[in-house]
C-alpha positions as CSV (number, residue, x, y, z in Angstrom):
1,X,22.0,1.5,16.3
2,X,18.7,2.8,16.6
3,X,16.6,4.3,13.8
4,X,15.4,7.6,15.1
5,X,12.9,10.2,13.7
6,X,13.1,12.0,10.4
7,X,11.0,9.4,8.7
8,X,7.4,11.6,8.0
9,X,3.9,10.2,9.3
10,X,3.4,7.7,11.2
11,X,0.7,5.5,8.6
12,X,0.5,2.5,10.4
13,X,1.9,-0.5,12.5
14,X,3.9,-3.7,12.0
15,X,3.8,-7.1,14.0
16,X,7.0,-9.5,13.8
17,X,8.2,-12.6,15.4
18,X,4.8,-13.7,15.0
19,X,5.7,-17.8,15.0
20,X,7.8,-19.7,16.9
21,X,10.8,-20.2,14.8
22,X,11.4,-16.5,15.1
23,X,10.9,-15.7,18.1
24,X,13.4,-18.9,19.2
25,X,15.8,-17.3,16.6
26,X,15.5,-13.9,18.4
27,X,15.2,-15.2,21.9
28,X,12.1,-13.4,22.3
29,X,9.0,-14.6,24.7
30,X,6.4,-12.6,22.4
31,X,6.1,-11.0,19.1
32,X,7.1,-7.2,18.8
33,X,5.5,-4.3,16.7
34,X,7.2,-1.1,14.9
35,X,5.8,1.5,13.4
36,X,4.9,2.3,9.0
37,X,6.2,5.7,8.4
38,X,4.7,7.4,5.2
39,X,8.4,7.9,4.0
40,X,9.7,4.5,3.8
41,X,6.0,2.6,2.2
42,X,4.2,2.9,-0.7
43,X,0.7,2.6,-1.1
44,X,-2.0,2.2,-3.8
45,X,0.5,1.6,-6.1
46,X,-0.8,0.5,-9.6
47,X,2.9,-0.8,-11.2
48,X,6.1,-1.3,-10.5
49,X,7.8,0.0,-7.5
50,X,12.2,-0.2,-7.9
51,X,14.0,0.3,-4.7
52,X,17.5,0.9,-4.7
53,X,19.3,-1.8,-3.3
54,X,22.7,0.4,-2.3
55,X,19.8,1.5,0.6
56,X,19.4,-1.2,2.6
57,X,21.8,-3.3,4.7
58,X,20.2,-6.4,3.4
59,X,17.0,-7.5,1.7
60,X,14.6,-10.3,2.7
61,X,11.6,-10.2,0.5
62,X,8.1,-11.2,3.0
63,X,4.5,-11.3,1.7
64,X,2.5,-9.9,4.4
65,X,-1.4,-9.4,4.8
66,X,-2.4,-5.7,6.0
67,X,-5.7,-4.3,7.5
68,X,-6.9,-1.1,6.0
69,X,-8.8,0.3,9.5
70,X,-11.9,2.2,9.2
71,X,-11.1,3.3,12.7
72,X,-8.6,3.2,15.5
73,X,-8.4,-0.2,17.8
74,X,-8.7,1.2,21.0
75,X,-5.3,0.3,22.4
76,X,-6.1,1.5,26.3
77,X,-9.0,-1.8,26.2
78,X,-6.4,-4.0,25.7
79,X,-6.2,-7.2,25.5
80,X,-7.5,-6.2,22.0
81,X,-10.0,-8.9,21.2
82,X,-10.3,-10.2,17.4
83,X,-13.7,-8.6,17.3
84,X,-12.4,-5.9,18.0
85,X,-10.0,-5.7,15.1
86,X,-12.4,-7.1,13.0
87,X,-15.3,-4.6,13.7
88,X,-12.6,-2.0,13.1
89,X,-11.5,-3.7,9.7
90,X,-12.5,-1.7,6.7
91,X,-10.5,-4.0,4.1
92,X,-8.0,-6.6,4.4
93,X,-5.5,-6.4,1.3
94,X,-2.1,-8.3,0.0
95,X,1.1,-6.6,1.0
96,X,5.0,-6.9,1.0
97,X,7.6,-5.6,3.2
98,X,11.4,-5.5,2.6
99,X,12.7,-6.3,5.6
100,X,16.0,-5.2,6.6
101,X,18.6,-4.3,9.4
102,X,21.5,-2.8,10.3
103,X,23.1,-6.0,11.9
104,X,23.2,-7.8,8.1
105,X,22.9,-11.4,8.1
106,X,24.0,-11.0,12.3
107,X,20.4,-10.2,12.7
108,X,19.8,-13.3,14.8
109,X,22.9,-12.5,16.7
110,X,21.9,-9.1,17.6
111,X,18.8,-10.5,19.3
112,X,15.6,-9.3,19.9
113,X,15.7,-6.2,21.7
114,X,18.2,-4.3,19.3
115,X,16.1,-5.6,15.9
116,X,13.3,-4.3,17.6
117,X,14.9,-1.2,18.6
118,X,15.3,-0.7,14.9
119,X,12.0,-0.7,14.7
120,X,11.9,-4.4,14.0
121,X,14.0,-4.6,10.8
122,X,11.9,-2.5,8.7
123,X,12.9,-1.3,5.5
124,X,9.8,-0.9,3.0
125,X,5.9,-1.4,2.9
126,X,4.0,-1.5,-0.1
């Protein structure tokens, strides 16, 4: 199952598997991104945001940190260096993201490749 197109602007990235226990979970060497599509986040909210849950597979609640950018990372200088990212950094701010997939509670079964082919179990941003 992949997620495919449909879901509006792209507004951003995501970064998973970023510690160890994850990536051993997922069998995965290094962490993997997806993309933040204007569609399925919410930003500069100022209440309450309800989902409902009869959308989502499954629901795993994760605090997150997110970089506002003032400007693109330039991607093609890679390796990206932290001053990079930082020089580029026009606010750092608190975030959540539902995180959900298709395989259920088989995530970890499915392995890495096919939870990042969903575009790394994304449901929500906000």
């Amino acid at each position: 199952f992949v997620r495919l197109g449909g879901f509006g602007r792209r507004i951003g990235w995501k970064i998973g598997a970023t510690n160890a226990g994850a990536r051993e979970a997922l069998k995965l060497q290094q962490p993997f991104y997806g993309q933040l599509f204007d569609s399925l986040s919410t930003t500069q909210v100022m209440g309450p945001v309800a989902f409902s849950a009869a959308k989502f597979y499954q629901r795993v609640v994760e605090p997150e940190v997110a970089l506002v950018l003032a400007e693109p990372v330039d991607a093609t200088k890679a390796p990206v260096t932290g001053a990079a990212v930082r020089a580029a950094t026009l606010r750092v701010v608190p975030a959540i993201e539902i995180v959900d997939s298709c395989f259920g509670p088989k995530w970890k079964e499915a392995g890495g490749f096919n939870v990042t082919a969903e575009n790394g179990a994304h449901g929500r941003f906000i």
